[in-house]
N, C-alpha and C positions, 0 to 999 in steps of 0.2 A: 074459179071465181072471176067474176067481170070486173073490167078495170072501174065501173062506175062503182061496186059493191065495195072492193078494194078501197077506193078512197073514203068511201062512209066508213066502213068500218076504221079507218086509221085517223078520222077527222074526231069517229067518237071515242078513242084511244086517248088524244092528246087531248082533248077535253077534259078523259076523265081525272088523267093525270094533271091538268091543271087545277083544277078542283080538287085533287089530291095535298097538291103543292098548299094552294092557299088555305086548306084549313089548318095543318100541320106548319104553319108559320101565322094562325091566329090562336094556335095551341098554347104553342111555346111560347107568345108576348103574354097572354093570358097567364100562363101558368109564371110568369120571371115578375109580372104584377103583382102577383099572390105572395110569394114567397118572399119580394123583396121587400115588403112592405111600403109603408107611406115614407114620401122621401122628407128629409131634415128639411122645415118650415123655419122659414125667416120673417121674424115683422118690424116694422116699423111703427112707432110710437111720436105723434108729434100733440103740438098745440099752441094756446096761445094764453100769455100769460095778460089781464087786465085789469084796472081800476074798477071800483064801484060802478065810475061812470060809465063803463064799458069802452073804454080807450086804453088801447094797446100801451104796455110796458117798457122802457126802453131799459135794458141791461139789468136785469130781473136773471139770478144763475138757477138755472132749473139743474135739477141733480138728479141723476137717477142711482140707482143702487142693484145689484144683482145679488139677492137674497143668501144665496148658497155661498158668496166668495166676499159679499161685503163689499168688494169691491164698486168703487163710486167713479160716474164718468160724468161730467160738466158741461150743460150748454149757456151759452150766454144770449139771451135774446137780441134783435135789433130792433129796427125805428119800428117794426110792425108786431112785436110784443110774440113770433112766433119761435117755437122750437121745434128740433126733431133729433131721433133718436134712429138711425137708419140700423137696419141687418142684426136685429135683436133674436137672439136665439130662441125657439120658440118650447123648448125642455125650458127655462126658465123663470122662476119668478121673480118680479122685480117691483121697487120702490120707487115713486119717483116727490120730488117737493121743490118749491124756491123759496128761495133766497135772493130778499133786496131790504135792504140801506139794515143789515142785522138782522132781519127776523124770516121764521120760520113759516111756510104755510100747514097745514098740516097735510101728514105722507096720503099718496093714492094706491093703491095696490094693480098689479098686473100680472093675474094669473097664466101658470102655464096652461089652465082649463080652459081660457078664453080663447078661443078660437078664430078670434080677428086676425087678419095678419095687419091690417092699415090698423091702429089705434088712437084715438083722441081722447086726451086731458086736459082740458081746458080750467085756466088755474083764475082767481078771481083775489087779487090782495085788497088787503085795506089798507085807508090812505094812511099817510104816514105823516 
């Protein structure tokens, strides 16, 4: 064999086996995507809480509630009437409502079906 042939044939060796390599490590991300499923989804929930006149709330306690545990976590809005609810489990469904100077708005719901991860609830009170 000539040294010219020699090197063709060993340049289309390491090719093949490059080509080997990379399908067999786009195998196995492929197959560990499959199997591992979709990974745990966090959302976030914010909004803004406003008067009739459409001007922002100041200390308006928006509540949410986590359906399955009942369990209630508290935001207090600022001068710009908004809230949020950061790293919300996305297996869960949740309530959310406010609360100013006594009264109740009525609750919104936020399904675990909803597929948002950013979510807006923008709350509308009446005066008081």
């Amino acid at each position: 064999m000539t040294i010219a042939r020699h090197r063709f044939h060993r340049l289309n060796s390491l090719r093949a086996a490059a080509a080997f390599c990379g399908f067999v490590l786009f195998a196995a991300t492929f197959c560990a995507q499959q199997t591992l499923g979709p990974p745990h989804t966090l959302r976030e929930l914010t909004g803004t809480v406003t008067d009739p006149g459409h001007e922002p709330v100041r200390g308006a306690v928006v509540q949410l509630e986590v359906e399955s545990s009942h369990e209630v976590v508290t935001y207090i809005t600022g001068d710009d009437g908004r809230y949020r609810f950061k790293r919300l489990s996305g297996d869960q469904d949740y309530r959310v409502w406010v609360v100013f100077r006594k009264r109740h708005s009525k609750a919104r719901e936020l399904s675990k079906f909803d597929s948002h991860t950013d979510k807006v609830i923008n709350f509308t009170i009446e005066a008081f």
